[in-house]
N, C-alpha and C positions, 0 to 999 in steps of 0.2 A: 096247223102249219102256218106260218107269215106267208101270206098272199102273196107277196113281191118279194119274195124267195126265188133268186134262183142257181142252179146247178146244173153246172158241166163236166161229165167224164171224159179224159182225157183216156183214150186205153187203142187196146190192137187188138186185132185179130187173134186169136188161140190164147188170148192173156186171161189162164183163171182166174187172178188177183182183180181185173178187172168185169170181170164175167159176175165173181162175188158181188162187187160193186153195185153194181147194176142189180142184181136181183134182190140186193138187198133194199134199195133203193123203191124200186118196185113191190117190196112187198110194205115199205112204209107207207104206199103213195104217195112218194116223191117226185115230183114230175123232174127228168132233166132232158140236157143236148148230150148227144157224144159229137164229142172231135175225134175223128176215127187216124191215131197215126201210120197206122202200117201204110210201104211204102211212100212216106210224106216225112222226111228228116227235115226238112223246113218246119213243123211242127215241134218237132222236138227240140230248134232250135231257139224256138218259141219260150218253151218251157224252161230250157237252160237259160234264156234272159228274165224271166219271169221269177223263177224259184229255184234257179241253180241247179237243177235235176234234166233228164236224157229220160228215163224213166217212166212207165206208167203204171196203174194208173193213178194216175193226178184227178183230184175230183176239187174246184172251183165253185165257194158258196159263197151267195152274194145277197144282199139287198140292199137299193137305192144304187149310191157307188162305193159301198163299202166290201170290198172281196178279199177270200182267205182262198188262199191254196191249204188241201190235205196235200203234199206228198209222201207220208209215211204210208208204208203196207201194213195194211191189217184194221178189218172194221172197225176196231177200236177207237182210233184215231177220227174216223172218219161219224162214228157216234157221239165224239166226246165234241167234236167240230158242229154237229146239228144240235147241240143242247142246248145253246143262248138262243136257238132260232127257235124253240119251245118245239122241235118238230119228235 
């Protein structure tokens, strides 16, 4: 994995999509943050100015200052998103 990788879960409470996320992550060893939104819509307003989505979870990959939002559901997206980062 790129050392100066890094990754942030945007997700909620009881959100399997985001629960996926995360474990799938974890079983990469991935290291990331959560931004945890439940009861936090300033968050979410966050993300509507950022990638036009309300939605989680949003997963944020980055290195140096070069950052990508996944907002699509489904690991898919969010595998095809970690493959330039060799991880």
């Amino acid at each position: 994995m790129a050392q100066n990788l890094s990754v942030v879960v945007w997700s909620k409470e009881g959100c399997s999509y985001c629960n996926e996320v995360k474990e799938y992550l974890t079983e990469q060893n991935i290291a990331y943050k959560t931004v945890d939104v439940t009861n936090h819509d300033e968050f979410r307003d966050i993300l509507e100015m950022k990638y036009g989505v309300r939605h989680v979870p949003v997963v944020e990959i980055g290195e140096g200052t070069v950052y990508r939002g996944v907002t699509e559901v489904g690991l898919e997206y969010l595998k095809a998103a970690l493959e330039p980062a060799n991880v």
